[in-house]
N, C-alpha and C positions, 0 to 999 in steps of 0.2 A: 617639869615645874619644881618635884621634891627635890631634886638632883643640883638643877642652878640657882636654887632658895630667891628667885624673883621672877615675873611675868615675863615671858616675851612677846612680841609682835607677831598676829596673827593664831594666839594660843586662846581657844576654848575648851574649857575644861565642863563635864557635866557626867549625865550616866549613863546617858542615851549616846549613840555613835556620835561622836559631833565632828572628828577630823575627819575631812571629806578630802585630804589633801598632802601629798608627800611634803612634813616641809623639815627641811634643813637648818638645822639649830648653828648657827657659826659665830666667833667672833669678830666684829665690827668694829672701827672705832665711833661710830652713830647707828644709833637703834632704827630699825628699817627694816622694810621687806622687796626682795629683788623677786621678780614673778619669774618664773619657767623660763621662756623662751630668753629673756636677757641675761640667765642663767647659764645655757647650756651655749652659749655664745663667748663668753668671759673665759679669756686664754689661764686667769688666775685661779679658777674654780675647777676639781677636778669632774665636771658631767657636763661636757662636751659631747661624749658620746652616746646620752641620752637622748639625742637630737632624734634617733629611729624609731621612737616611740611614738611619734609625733604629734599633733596639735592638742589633740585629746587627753593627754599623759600630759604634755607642757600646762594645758591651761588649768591641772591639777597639782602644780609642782611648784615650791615657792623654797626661798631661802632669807630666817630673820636672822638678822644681824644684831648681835648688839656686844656691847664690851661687858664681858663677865670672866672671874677669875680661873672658872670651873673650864672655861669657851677655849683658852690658850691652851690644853694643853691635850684638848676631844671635840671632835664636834659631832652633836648628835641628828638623828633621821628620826622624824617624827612619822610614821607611816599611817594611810585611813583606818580606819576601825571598821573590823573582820565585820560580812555583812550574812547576817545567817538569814535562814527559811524563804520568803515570795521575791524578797529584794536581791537575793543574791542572784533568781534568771535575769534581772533589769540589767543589761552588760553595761558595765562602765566606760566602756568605750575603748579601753587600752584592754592589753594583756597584762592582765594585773601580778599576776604569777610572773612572767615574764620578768619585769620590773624589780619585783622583790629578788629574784635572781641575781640579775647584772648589782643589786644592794649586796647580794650577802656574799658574793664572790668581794668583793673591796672594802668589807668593815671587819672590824678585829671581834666585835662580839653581838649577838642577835639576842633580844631579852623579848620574851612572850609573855605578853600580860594576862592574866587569867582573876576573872574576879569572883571572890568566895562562892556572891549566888550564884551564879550564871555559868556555869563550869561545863555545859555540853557545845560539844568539839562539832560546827559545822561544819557541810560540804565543800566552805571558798576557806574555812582556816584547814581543814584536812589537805587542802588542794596547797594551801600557802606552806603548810610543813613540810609536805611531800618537793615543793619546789626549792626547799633549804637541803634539801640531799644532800650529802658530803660537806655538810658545814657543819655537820651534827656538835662538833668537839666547838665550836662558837660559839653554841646555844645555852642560854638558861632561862629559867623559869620564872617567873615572879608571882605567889599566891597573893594577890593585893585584897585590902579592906577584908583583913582576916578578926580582925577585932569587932566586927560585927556580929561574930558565932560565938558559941560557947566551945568551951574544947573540948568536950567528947563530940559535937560537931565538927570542928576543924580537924579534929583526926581524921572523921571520916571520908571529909570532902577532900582533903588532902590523901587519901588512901584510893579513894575515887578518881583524882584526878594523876596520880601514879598509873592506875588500871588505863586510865583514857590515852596516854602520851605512848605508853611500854607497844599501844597497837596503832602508833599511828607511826614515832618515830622509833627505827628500826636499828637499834646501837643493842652491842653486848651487857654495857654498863647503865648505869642509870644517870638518868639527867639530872643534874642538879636543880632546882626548885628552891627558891628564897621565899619564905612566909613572912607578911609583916601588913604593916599598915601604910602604905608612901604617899602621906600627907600629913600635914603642918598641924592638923587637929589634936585634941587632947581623944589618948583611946576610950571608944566605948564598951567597951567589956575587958578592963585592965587583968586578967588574970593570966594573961602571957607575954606580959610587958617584958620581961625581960629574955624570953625566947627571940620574939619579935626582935629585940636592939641586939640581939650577938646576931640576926640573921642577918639586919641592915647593914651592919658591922664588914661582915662579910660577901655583900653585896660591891658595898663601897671600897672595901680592899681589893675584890676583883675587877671593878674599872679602873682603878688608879693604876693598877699591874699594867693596862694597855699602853698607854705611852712608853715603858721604856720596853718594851718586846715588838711595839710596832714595826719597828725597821729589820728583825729578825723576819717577823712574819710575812713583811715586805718581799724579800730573799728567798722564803719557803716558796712562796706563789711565784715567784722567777723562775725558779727552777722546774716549779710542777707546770707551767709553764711550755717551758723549754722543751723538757721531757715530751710533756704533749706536742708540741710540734714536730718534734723528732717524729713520734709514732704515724704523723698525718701526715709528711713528708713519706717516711716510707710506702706508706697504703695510696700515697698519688703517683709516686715511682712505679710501683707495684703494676699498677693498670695502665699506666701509661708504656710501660716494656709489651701489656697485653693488646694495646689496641691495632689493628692492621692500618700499614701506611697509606692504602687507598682504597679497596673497596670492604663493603659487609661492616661499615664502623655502625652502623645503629645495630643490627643483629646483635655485634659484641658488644657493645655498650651495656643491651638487656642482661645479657647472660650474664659479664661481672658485675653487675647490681645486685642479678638472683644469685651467684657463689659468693657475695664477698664474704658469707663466714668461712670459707674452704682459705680465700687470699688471706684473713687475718690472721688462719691456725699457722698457714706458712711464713707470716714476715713473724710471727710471735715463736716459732724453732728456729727457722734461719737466723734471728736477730737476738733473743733468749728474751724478748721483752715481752713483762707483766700483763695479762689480760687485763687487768686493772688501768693500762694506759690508755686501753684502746677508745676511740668514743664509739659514742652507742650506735650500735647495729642499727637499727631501726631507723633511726637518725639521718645518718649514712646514709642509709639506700635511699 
């Protein structure tokens, strides 16, 4: 809402969780909401392949349209709000990890909202960081509704909330983290008003950078890509030279399920490629 400085379709905003719903900020040339399922149908929209989530996932999944200037040149994912403590056993019905997945593999940048009170890290948001794995260098932070603490508070909660990420998300460097207030109100404890505007500042210069390195980062996931099929190509080669042409194929089957870390070490000397290509063991078998 701070971002496209006007209401969309299908936006509540409050303090309590209120989006109960993935929805898809795009522009339109008419303000509208297109639901799930005539979503992931539409050859013009790229989540088509959201179809395997199915009904459950669809009948939580919208996309508003409208014309904004902000809308041409990003479009954003509005995801539900992290559900902690007795509501997080209630399943949602989808694989909600899942979903955020197939998101952060095709968006250029993941921004996690954390607000000043409320700063302990549940079981389904620890579950949702941990399923952003390898997107780490995408991620940023947003301290919001920091203007409601004093700052020898804000230091702390912000020193507090450094200590909570450093053991959830597992990088050498530190994640970036934007403090400020992201709404249209006048501040209630103005005495870091201008920390706040150089953080916003620099919030907004880092989405503006997405557009023109999109189509680079486009080409990075091509490749990484590519690569990865290359490795999963081999490791199908691999067991396929192993299986016998006619009898004992389930016997064999077991056994290179239970060795394939022995087949990995070998396509990974015969071939010189990175353990880092390979996908996950566990996985696999």
């Amino acid at each position: 809402r701070y971002l496209l400085e006007q209401d969309f379709p299908g936006m509540r905003i409050g303090p309590e969780p209120t989006t109960d719903s993935f929805i898809a900020v795009m522009q339109g040339d008419v303000e509208g909401i297109v639901p799930g399922n005539a979503l992931v149908v539409d050859p013009k929209k790229p989540f088509r392949k959201l179809n395997a989530f199915g009904n459950a996932f669809l009948n939580r999944f919208v996309c508003a349209q409208l014309p904004n200037p902000v809308l041409e040149s990003i479009s954003v994912i509005d995801t539900p709000g992290i559900l902690s403590g007795e509501k997080q056993r209630i399943s949602r019905g989808y694989d909600f990890a899942a979903v955020l997945e197939w998101f952060a593999e095709r968006v250029d940048r993941i921004i996690l909202l954390f607000d000043a009170h409320k700063l302990d890290i549940s079981d389904e948001f620890s579950e949702v960081i941990k399923a952003l794995k390898n997107h780490e260098d995408k991620m940023r932070v947003v301290l919001n509704k920091a203007d409601q603490i004093e700052t020898q508070q804000l230091m702390r909660v912000y020193g507090a909330l450094m200590w909570s990420l450093g053991k959830i998300v597992n990088t050498p460097e530190v994640i970036r983290v934007y403090i400020g207030s992201f709404w249209s109100h006048p501040l209630l404890i103005p005495d870091n008003r201008k920390l706040f505007e150089a953080e916003e500042q620099d919030l907004f210069r880092d989405i503006q950078s997405l557009p023109r390195n999109a189509a680079l980062r486009k080409l990075n996931d091509l490749i990484k890509r590519a690569r990865l099929a290359k490795v999963h190509a081999y490791i199908i080669s691999s067991l396929k030279k192993e299986m016998p042409s006619m009898f004992g194929k389930d016997n064999k089957k077991k056994e290179l399920v239970n060795n394939l870390g022995d087949i990995y070490a070998r396509i990974e000397r015969e071939h010189q490629i990175s353990p880092g290509d390979f996908p996950n063991l566990r996985k696999m078998q």
